[in-house]
MDTraj code that builds the backbone (N, CA, C; nanometers):
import mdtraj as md
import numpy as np

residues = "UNK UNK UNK UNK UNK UNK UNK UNK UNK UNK UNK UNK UNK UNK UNK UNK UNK UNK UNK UNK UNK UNK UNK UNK UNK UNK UNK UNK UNK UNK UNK UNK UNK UNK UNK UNK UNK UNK UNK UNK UNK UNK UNK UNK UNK UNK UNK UNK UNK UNK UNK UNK UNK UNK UNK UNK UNK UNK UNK UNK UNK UNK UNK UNK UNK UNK UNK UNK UNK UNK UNK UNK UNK UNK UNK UNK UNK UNK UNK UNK UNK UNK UNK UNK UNK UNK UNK UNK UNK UNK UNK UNK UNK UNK UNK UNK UNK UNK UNK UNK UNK UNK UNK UNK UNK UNK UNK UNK UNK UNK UNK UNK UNK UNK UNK UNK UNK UNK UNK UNK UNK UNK UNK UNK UNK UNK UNK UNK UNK UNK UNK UNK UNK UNK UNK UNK UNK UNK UNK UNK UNK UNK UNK UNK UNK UNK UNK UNK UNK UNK UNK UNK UNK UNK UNK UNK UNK UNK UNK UNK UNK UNK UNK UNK UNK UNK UNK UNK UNK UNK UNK UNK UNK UNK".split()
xyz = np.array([
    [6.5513, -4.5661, 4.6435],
    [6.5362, -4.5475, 4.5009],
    [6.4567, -4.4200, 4.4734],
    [6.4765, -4.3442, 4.3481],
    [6.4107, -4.1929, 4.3615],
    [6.2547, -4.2804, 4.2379],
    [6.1765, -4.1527, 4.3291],
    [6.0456, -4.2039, 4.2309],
    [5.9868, -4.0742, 4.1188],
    [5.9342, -4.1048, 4.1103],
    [5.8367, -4.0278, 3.9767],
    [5.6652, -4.0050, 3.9898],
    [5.6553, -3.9267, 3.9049],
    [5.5109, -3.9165, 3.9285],
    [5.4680, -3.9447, 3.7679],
    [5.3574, -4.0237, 3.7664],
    [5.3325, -4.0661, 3.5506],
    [5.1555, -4.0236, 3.5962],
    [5.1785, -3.9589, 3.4857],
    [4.9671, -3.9164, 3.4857],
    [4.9872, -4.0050, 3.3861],
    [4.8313, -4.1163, 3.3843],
    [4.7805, -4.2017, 3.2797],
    [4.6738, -4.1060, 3.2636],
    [4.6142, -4.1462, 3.1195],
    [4.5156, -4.1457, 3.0526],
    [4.4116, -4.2685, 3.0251],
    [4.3095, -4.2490, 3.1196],
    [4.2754, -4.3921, 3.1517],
    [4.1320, -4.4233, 3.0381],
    [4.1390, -4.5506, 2.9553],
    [4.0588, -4.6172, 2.9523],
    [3.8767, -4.5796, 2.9565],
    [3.7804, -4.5522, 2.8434],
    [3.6499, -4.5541, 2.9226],
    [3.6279, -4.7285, 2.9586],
    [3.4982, -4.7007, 3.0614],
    [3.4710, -4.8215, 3.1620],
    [3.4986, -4.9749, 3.0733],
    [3.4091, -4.9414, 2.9650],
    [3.3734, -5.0840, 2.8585],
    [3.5478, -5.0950, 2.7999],
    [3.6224, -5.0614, 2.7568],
    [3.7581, -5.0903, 2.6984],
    [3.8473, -5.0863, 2.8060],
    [3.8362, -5.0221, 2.9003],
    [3.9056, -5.0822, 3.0670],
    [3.8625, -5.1810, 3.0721],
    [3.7523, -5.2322, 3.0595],
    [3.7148, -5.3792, 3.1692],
    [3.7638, -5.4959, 3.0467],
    [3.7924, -5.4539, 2.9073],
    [3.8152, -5.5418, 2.8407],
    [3.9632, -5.5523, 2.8207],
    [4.0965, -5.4656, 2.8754],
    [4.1818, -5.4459, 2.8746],
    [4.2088, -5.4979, 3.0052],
    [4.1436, -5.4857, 3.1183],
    [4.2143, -5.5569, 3.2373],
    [4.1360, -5.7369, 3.2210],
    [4.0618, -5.7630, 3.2280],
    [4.0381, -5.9100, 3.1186],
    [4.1667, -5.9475, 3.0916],
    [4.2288, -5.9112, 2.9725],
    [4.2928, -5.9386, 2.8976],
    [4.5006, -5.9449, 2.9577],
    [4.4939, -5.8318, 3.0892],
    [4.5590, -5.8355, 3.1455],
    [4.5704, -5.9497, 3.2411],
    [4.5016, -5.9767, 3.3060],
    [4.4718, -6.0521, 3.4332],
    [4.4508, -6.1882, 3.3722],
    [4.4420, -6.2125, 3.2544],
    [4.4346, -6.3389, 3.2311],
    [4.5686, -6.3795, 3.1694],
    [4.6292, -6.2599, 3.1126],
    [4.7709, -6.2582, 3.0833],
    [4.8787, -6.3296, 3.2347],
    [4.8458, -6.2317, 3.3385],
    [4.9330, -6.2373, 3.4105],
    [4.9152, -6.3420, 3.5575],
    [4.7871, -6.4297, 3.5133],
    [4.7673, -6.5511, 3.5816],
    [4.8243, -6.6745, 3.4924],
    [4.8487, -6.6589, 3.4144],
    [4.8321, -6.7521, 3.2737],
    [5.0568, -6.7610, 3.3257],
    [5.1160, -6.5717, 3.3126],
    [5.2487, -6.5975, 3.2940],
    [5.3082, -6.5582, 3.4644],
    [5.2141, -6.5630, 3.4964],
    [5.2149, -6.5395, 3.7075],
    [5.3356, -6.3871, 3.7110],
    [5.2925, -6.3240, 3.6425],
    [5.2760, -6.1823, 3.5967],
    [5.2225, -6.1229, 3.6857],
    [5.2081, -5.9823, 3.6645],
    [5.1460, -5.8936, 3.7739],
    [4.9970, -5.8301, 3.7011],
    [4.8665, -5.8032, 3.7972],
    [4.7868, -5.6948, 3.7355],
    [4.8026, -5.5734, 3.7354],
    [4.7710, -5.4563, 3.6474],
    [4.7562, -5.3175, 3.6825],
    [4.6262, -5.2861, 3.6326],
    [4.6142, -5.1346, 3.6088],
    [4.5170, -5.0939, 3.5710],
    [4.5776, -5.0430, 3.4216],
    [4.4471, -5.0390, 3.3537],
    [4.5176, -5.0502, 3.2021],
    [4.5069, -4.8887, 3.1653],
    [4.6536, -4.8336, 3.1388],
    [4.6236, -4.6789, 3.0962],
    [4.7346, -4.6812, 2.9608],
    [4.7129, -4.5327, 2.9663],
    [4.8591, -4.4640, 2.8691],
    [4.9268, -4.3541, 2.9331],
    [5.0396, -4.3809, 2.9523],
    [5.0954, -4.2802, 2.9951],
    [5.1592, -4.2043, 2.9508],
    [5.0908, -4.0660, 3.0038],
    [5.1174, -3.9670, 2.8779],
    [5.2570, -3.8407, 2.9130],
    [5.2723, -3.8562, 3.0832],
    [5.3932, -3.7711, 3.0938],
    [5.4328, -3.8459, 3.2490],
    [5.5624, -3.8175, 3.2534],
    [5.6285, -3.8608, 3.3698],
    [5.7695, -3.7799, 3.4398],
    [5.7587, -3.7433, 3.5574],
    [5.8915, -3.6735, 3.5680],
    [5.8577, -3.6319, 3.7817],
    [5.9533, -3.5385, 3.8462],
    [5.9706, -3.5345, 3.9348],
    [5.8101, -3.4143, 4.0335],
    [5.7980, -3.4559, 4.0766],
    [5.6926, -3.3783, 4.1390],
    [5.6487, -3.4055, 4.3220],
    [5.5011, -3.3739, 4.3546],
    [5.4637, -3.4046, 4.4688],
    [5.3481, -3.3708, 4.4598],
    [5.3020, -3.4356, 4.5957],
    [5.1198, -3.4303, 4.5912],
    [5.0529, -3.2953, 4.5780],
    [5.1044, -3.2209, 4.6106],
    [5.0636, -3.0562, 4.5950],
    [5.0403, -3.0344, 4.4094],
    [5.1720, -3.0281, 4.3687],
    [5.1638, -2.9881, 4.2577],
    [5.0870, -3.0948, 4.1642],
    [5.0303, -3.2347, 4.2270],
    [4.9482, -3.3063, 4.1115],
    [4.7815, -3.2690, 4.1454],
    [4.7584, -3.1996, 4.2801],
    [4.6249, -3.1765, 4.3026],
    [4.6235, -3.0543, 4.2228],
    [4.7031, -2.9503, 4.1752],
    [4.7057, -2.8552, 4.1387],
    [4.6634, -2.9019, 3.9299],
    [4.7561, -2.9366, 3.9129],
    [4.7609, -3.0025, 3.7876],
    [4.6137, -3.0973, 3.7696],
    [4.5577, -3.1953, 3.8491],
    [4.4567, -3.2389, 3.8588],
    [4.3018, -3.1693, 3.8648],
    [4.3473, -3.0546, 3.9656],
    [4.2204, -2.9626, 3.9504],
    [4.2382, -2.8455, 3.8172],
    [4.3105, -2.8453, 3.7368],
    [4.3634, -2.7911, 3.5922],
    [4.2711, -2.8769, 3.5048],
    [4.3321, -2.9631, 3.5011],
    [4.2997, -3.0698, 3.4086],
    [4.0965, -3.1249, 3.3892],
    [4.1048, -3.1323, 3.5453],
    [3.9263, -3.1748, 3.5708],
    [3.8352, -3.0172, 3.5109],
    [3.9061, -2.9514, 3.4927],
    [3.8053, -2.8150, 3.4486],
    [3.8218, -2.7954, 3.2938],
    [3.9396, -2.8368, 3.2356],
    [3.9675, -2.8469, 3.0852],
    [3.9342, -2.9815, 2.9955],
    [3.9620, -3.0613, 3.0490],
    [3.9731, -3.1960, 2.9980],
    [3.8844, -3.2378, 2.8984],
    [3.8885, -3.2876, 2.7534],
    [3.8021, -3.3546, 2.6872],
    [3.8678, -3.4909, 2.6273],
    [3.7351, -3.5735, 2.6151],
    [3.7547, -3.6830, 2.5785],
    [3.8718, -3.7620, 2.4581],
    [3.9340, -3.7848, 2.4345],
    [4.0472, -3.8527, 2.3744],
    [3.9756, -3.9466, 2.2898],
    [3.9602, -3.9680, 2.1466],
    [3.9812, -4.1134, 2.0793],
    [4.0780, -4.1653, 2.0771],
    [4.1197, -4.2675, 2.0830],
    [4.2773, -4.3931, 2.0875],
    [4.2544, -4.4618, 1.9967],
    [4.3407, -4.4598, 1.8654],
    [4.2897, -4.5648, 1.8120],
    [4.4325, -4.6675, 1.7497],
    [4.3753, -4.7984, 1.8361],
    [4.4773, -4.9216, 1.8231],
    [4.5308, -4.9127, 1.6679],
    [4.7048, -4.9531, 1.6850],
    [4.7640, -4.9907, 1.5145],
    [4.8688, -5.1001, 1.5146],
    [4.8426, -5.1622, 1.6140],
    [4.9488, -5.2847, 1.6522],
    [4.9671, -5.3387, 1.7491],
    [4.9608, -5.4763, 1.7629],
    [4.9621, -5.5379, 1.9237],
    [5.1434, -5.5289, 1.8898],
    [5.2394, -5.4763, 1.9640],
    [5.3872, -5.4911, 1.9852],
    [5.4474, -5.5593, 2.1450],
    [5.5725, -5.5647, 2.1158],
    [5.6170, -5.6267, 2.2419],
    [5.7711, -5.6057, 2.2540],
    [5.8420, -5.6137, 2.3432],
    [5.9808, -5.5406, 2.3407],
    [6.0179, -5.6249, 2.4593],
    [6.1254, -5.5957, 2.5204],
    [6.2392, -5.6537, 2.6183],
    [6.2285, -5.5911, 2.7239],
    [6.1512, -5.4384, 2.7282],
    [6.1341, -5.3640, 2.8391],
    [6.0723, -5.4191, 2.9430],
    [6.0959, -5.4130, 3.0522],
    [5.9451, -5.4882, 3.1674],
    [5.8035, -5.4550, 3.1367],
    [5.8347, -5.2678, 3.1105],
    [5.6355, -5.2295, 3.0979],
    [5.6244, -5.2262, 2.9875],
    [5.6558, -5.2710, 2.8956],
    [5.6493, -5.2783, 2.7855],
    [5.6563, -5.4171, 2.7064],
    [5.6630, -5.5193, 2.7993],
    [5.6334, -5.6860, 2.7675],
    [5.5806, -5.6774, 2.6103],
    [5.3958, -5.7096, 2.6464],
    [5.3332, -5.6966, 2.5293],
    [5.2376, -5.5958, 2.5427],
    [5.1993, -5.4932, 2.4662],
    [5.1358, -5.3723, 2.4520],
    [5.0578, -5.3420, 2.3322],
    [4.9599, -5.2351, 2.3612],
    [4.8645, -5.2456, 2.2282],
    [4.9259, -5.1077, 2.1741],
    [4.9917, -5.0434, 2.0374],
    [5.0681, -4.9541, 2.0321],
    [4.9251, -4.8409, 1.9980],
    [4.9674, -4.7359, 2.0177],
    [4.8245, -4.6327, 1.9764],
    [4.8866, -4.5065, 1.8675],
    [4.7759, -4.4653, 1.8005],
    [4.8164, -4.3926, 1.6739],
    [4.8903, -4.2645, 1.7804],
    [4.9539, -4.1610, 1.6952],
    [5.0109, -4.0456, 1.7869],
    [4.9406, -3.9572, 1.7347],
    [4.8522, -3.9359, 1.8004],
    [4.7214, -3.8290, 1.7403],
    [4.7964, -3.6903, 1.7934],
    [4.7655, -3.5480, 1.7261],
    [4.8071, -3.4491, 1.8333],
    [4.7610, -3.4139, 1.9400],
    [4.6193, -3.4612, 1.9585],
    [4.5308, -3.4348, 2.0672],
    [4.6001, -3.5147, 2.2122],
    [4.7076, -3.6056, 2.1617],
    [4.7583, -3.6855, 2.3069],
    [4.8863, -3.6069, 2.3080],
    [4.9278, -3.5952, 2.2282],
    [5.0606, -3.4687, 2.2225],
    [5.0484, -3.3785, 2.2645],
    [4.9278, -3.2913, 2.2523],
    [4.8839, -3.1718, 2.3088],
    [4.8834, -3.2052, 2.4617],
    [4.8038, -3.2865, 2.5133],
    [4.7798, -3.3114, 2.6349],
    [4.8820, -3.3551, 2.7632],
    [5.0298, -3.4171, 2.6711],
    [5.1023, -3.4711, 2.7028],
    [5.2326, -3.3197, 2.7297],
    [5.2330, -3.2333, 2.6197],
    [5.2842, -3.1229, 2.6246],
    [5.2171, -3.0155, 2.7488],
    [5.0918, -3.0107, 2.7616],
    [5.0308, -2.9351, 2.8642],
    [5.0543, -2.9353, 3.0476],
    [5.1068, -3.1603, 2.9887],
    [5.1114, -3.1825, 3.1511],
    [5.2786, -3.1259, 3.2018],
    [5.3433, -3.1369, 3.0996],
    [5.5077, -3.1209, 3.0751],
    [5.5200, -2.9720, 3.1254],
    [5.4166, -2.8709, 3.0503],
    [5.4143, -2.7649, 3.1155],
    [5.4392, -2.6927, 3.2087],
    [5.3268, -2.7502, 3.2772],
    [5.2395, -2.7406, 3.4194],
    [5.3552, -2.7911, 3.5090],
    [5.4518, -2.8751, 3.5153],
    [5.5753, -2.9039, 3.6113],
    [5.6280, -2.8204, 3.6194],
    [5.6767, -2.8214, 3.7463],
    [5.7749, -2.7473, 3.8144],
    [5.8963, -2.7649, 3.7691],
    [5.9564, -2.8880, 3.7651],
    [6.0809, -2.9346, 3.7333],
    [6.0694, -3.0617, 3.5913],
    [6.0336, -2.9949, 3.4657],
    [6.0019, -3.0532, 3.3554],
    [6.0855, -3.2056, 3.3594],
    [6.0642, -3.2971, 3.3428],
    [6.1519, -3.3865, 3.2691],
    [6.1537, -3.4153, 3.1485],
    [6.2656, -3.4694, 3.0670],
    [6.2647, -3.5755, 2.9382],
    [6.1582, -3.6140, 2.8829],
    [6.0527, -3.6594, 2.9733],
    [5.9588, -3.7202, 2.9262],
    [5.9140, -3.6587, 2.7880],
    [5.8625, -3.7699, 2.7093],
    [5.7845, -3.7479, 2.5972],
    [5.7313, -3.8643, 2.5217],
    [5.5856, -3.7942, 2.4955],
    [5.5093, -3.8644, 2.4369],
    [5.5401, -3.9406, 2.2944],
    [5.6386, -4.0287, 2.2837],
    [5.6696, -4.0611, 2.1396],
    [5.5540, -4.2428, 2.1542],
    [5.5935, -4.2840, 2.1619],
    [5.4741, -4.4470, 2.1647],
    [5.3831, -4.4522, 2.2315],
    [5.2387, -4.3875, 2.2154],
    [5.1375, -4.4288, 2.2914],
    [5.1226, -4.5823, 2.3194],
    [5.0698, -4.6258, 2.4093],
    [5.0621, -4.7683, 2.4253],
    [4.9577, -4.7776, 2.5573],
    [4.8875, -4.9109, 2.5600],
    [4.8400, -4.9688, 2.6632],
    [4.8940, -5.1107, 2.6945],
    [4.9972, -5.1135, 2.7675],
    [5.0227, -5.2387, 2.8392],
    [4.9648, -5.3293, 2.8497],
    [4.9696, -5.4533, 2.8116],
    [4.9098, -5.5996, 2.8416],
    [4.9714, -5.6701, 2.9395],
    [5.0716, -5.6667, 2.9370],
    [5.1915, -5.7705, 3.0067],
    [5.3174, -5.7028, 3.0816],
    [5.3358, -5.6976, 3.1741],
    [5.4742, -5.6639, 3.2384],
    [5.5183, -5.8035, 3.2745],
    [5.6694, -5.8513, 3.2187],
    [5.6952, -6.0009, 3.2737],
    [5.8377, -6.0334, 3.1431],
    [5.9210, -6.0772, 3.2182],
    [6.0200, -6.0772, 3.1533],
    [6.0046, -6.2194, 3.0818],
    [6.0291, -6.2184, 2.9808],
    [5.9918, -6.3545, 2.8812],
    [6.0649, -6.3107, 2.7540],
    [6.0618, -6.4307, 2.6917],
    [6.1941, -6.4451, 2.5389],
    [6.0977, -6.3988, 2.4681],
    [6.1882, -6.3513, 2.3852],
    [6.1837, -6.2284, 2.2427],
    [6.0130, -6.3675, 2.1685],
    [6.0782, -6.5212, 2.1438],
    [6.0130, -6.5288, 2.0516],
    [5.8635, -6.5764, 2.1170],
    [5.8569, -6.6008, 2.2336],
    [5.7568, -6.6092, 2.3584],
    [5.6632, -6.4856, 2.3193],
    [5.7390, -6.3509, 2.3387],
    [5.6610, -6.2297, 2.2986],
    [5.5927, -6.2183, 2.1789],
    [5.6404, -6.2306, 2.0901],
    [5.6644, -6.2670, 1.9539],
    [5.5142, -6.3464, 1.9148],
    [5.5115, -6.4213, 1.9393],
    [5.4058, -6.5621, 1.9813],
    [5.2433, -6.5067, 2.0233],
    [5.2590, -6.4226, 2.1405],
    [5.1832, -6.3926, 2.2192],
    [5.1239, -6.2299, 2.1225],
    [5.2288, -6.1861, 2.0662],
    [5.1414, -6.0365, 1.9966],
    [5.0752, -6.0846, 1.8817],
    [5.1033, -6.2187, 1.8319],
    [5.0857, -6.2637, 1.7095],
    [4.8903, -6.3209, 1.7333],
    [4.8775, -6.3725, 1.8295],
    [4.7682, -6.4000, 1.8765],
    [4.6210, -6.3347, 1.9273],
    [4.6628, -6.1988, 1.9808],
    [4.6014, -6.1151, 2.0585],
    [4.5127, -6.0162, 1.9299],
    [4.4634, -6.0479, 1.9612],
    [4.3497, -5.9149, 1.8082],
    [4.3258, -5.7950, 1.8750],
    [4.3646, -5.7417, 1.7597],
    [4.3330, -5.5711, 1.7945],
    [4.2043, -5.4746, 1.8076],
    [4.2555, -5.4635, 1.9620],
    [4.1034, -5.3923, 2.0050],
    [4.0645, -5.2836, 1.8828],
    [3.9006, -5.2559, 1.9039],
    [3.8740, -5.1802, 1.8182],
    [3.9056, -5.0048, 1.8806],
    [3.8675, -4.9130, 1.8011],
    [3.8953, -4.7683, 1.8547],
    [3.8321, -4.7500, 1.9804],
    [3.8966, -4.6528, 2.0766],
    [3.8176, -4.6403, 2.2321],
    [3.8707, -4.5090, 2.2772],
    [3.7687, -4.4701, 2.3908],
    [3.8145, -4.3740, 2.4459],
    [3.8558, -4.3523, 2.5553],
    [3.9131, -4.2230, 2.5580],
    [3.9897, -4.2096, 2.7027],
    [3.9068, -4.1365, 2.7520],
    [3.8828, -4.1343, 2.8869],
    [3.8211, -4.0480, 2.9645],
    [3.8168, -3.9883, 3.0931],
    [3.9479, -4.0598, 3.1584],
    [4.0193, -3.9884, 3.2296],
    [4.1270, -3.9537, 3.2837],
    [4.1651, -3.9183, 3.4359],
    [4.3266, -3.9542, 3.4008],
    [4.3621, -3.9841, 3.5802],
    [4.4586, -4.0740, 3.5853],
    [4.5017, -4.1432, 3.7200],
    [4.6764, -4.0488, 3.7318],
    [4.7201, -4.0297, 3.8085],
    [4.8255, -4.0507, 3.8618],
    [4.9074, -4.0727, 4.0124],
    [5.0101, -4.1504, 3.9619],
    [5.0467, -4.2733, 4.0393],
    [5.2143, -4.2148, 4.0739],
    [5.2377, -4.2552, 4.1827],
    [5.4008, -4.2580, 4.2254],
    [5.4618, -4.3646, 4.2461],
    [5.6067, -4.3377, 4.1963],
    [5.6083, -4.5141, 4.1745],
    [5.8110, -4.4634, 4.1695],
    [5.8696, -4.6432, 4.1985],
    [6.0262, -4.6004, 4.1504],
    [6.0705, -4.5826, 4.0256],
    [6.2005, -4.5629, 4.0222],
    [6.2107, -4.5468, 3.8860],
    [6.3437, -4.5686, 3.9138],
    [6.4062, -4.6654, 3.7957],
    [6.3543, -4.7195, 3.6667],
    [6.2832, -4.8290, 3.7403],
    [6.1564, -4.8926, 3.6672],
    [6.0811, -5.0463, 3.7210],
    [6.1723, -5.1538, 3.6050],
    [6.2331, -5.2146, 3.7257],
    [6.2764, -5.3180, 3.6788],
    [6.2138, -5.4582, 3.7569],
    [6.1447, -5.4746, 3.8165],
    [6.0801, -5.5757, 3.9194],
    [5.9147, -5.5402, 3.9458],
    [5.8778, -5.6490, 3.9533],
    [5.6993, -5.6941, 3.9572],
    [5.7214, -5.6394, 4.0918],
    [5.7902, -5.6045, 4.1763],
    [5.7284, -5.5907, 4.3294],
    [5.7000, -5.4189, 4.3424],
    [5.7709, -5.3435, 4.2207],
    [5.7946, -5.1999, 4.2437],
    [5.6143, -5.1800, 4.1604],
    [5.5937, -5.2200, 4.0778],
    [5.4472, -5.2383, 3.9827],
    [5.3401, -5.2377, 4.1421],
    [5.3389, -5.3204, 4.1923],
    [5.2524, -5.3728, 4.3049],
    [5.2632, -5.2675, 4.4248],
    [5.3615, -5.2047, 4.3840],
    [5.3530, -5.1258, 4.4933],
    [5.3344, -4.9494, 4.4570],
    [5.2578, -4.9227, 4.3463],
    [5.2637, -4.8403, 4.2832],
    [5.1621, -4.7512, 4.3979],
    [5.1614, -4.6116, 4.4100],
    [5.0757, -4.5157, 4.5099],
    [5.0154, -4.4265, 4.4200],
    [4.8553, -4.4918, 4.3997],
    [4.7608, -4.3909, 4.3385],
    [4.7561, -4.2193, 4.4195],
    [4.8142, -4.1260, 4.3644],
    [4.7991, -3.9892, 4.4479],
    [4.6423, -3.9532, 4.3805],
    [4.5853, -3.9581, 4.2590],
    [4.4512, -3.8602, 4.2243],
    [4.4005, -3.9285, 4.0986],
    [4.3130, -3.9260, 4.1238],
    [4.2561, -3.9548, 3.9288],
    [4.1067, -3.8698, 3.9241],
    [4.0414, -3.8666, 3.8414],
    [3.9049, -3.8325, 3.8028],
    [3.8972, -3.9169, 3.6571],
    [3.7323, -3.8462, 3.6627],
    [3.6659, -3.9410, 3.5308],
    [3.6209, -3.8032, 3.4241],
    [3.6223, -3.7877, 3.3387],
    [3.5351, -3.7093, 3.2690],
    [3.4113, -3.6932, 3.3095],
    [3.3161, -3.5588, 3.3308],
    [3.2211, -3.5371, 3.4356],
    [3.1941, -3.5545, 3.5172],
    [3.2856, -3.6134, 3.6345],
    [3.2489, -3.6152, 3.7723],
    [3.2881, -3.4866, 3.8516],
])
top = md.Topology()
chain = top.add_chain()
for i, resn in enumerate(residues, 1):
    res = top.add_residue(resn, chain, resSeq=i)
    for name in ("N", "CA", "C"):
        top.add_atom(name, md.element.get_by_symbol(name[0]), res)
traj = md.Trajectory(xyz[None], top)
């Protein structure tokens, strides 16, 4: 299967730890999978060279992101189960356009639905439905850094999630 490379925009510590909470109790509850809770802001063909390159770019430019939640949603997609949708600020557009850049071999990708994932897990429309109806919307948070991961593509199965390969991340000021 051909894979991809997705830079997230990860979470600060306090709204990570309350987003994987919220995951992990999700996906014990629907025997679901855990991840780490991000947004992903670009995705397309690459390699470890060109993300240390892009990574050491990014760790010298990078500023902090506000996110701010406007809807718990949910869809039919796998990574896209149930999700917290995020405003489309330009500052994630910008960032999302910069990483698009910086590729060698641009893809499609684009930043149109910010989101942070709750749930990957195939379940009925009104199951979903049910479950976004319940979940309260985190308050505003920030991002503060950024992970990226190699992975197959398209994810259609909990086993391709689990087997995802962290290549780099940093934190804001480290």
């Amino acid at each position: 299967m051909p894979t991809t490379y997705s830079y997230w925009l990860l979470p600060e510590a306090s709204a990570a730890a309350a987003f994987r909470a919220r995951i992990d109790e999700l996906a014990a509850r629907y025997d679901a999978v855990g991840f780490e809770p991000h947004v992903t802001l670009y995705s397309g063909a690459s390699d470890d060279a060109e993300v240390a390159q892009t990574l050491a770019f990014l760790r010298a430019s990078f500023r902090l992101l506000s996110l701010v939640p406007v809807v718990i949603a949910q869809s039919s997609r796998l990574t896209k189960t149930l999700y917290v949708r995020l405003e489309l600020s330009p500052e994630l557009v910008s960032l999302a356009d910069t990483l698009k850049a910086r590729a060698r071999q641009p893809s499609s990708s684009t930043l149109d639905d910010p989101h942070v994932s709750l749930m990957y897990k195939a379940l009925p429309e009104d199951e979903r439905a049910k479950l976004a109806a319940q979940i309260p919307l985190p308050a505003p948070f920030v991002g503060d850094g950024i992970a990226v991961i190699e992975t197959e593509v398209p994810i259609t199965e909990l086993d391709q999630v689990r087997s995802w390969r962290f290549v780099g991340r940093f934190r804001h000021g480290e």
